[in-house]
C-alpha positions in Angstrom: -12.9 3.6 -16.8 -9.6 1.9 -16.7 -7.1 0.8 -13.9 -3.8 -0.2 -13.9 -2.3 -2.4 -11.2 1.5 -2.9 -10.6 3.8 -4.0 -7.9 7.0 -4.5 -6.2 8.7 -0.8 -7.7 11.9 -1.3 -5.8 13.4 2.4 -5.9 13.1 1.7 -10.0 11.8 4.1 -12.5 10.0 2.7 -15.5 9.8 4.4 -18.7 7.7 1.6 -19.9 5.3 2.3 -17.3 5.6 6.7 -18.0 5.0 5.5 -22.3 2.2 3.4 -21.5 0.4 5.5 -19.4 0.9 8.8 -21.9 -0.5 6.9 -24.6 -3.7 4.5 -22.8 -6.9 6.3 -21.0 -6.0 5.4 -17.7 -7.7 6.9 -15.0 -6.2 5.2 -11.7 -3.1 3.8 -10.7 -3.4 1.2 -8.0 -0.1 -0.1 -6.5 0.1 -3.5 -4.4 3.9 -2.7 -2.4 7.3 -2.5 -2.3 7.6 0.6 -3.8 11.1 1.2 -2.2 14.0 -0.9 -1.9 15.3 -1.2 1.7 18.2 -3.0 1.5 21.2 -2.5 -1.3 20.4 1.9 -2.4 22.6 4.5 -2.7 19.7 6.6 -0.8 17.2 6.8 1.7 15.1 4.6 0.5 11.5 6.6 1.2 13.1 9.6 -0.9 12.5 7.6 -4.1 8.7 7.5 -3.3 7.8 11.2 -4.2 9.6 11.7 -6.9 8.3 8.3 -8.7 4.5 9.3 -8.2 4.7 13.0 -8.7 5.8 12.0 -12.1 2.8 9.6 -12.7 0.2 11.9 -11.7 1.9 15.1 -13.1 3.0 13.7 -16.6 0.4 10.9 -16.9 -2.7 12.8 -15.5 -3.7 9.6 -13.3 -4.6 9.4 -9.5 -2.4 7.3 -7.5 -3.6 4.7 -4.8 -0.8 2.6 -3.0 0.3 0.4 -0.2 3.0 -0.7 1.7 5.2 -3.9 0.8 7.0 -6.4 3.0 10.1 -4.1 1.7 9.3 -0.6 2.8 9.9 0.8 6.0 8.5 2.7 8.3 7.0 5.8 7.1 6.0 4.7 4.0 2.4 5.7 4.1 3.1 9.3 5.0 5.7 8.7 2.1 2.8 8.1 -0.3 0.3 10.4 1.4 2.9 13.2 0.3 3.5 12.5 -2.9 1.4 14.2 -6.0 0.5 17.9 -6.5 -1.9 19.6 -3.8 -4.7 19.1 -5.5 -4.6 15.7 -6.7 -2.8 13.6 -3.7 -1.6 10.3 -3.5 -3.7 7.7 -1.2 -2.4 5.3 0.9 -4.9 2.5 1.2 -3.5 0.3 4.2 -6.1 -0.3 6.4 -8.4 1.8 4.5 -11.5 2.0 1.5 -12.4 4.3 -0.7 -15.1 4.5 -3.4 -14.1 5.8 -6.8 -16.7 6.3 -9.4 -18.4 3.1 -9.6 -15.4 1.3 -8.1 -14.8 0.3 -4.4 -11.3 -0.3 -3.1 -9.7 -1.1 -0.4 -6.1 -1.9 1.0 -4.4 -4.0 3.2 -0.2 -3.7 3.0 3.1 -5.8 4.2 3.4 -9.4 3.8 3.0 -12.8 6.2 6.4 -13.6 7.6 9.0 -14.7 5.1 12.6 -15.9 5.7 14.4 -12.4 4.8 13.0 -10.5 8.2 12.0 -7.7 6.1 10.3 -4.8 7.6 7.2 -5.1 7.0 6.1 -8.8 8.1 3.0 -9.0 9.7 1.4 -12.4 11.3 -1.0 -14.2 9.3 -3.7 -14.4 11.9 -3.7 -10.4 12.4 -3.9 -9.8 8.0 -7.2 -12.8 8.5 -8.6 -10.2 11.2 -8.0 -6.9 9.6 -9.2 -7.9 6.2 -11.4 -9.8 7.1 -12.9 -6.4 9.2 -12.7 -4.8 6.0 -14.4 -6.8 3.9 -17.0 -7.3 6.7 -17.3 -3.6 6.8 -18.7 -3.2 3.1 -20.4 -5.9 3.8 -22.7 -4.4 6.1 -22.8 -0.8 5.1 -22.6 -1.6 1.2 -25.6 -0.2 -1.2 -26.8 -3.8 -3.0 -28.7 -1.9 -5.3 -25.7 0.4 -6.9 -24.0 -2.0 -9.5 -20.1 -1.5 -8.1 -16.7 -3.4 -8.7 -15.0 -4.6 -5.4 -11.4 -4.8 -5.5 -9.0 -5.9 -2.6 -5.4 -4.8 -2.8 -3.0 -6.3 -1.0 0.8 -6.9 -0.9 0.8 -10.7 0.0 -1.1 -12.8 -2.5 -3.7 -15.8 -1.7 -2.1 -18.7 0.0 -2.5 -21.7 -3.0 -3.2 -20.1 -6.2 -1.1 -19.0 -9.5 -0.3 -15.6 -7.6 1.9 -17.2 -4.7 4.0 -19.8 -6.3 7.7 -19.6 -6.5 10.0 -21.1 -9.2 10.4 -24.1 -7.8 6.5 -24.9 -7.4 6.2 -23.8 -3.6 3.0 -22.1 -2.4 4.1 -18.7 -0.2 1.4 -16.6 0.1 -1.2 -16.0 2.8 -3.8 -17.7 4.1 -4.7 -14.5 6.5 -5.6 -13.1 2.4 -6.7 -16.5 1.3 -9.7 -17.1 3.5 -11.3 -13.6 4.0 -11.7 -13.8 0.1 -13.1 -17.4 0.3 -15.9 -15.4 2.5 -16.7 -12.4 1.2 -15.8 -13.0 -2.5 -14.8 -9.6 -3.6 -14.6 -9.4 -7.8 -11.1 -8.6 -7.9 -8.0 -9.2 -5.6 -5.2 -7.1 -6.8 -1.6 -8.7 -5.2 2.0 -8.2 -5.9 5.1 -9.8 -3.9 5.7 -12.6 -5.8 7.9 -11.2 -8.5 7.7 -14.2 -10.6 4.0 -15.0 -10.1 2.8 -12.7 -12.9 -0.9 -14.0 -13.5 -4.5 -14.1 -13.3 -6.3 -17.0 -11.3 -9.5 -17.5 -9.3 -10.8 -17.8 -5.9 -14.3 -18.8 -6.5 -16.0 -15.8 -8.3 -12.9 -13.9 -7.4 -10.3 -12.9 -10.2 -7.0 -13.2 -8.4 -4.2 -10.9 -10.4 -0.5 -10.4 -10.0 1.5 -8.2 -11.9 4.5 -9.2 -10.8 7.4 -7.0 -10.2 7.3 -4.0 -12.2 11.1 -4.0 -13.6 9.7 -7.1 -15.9 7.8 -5.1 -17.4 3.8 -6.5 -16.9 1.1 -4.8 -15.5 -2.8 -5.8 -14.7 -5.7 -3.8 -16.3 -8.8 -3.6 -15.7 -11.8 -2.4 -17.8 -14.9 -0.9 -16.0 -17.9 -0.3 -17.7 -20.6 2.2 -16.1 -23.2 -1.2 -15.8 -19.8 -2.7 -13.3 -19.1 -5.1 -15.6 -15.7 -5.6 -16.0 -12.5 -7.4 -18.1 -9.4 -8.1 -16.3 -5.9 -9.0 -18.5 -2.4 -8.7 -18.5 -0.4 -6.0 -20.6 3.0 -5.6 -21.4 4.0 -2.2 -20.5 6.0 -1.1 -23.8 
């Protein structure tokens, strides 16, 4: 089974994105935020959000998970939860998890404060607590004897890694994301935010991967056999 991860949309359509999906088995399309752009549109910005995954699932024959960014405003998960035909909805992960086939995934959106007082800052103590709950969660209940792939998505990306940097070297991201994964270890931390930050890096055993914003044209895929084993890379979307 293959998944593709991307981020940070910002009310743009990719073509790129549409080819590459028509012409690769992919089954899932996971997205890590900012779907929308909620400052300089022409439009209401959550209007763009139905529209751009109706098309993925309808033309691509993919399912759709998704979160909120820092960027997107309120409503944005009844946004996504909206989107896709009847039968084959879009899922909005924040707060949530979800098992699909041998794959478990769950979702945790918005960003730790930044100095643009976006909509969707949240405070880094409160992201530690919530996915720290969540990891906790399939912690406790999780089967140790199924073979399963556990991937966090998030918006913000690990505090200190390849993921969070910035062009001029700085470090952004969140600890709140940082240390729950330093606990729990989950195989793969999907992330976005970081437009630049395109890359794969490690916390641990975990694979930490940013696609970076979806306009440059990357995206991260990852491989799942039926054993759980699994390969991680970047792609160009062309």
């Amino acid at each position: 089974m293959k998944i593709l991860a991307i981020s940070d949309v910002h009310g743009k359509k990719s073509e790129k994105l549409i080819n590459y999906l028509k012409k690769e088995d992919i089954s899932l399309v996971l997205i890590a935020g900012d779907i929308t752009d909620f400052c300089i549109t022409d439009f209401e910005p959550l209007s763009f959000v139905k529209p751009f995954i109706d098309e993925l699932v309808e033309e691509c024959d993919v399912d759709v998970f998704a979160i909120p960014g820092n960027c997107d405003p309120a409503g944005i998960c009844n946004a996504i939860k909206e989107s896709g035909p009847d039968e084959r909805p879009a899922l909005c992960l924040h707060n949530q998890m979800v098992a699909y086939e041998n794959v478990i995934i769950m979702g945790y959106g918005g960003s730790n404060p930044t100095p643009f007082n976006t909509p969707g800052e949240v405070d880094d103590d409160k992201i530690y607590l919530n996915v720290y709950e969540l990891l906790a969660e399939y912690d406790y209940i999780g089967n140790t004897e199924a073979e399963r792939v556990v991937i966090l998505l998030t918006h913000a990306p690990p505090y200190d890694t390849k993921a969070d940097m910035i062009p001029d070297g700085s470090h952004v991201g969140s600890q709140g994301v940082k240390k729950p994964i330093h606990e729990f270890q989950p195989d793969i931390n999907i992330c976005g935010h970081i437009h630049e930050a395109c890359s794969i890096d490690e916390i641990g055993k975990t694979k930490v991967a940013n696609p970076g914003m979806l306009e440059m044209g990357h995206a991260i895929l990852i491989d799942v056999a039926e054993d759980a084993k699994f390969t991680i890379e970047i792609v160009e979307l062309e």
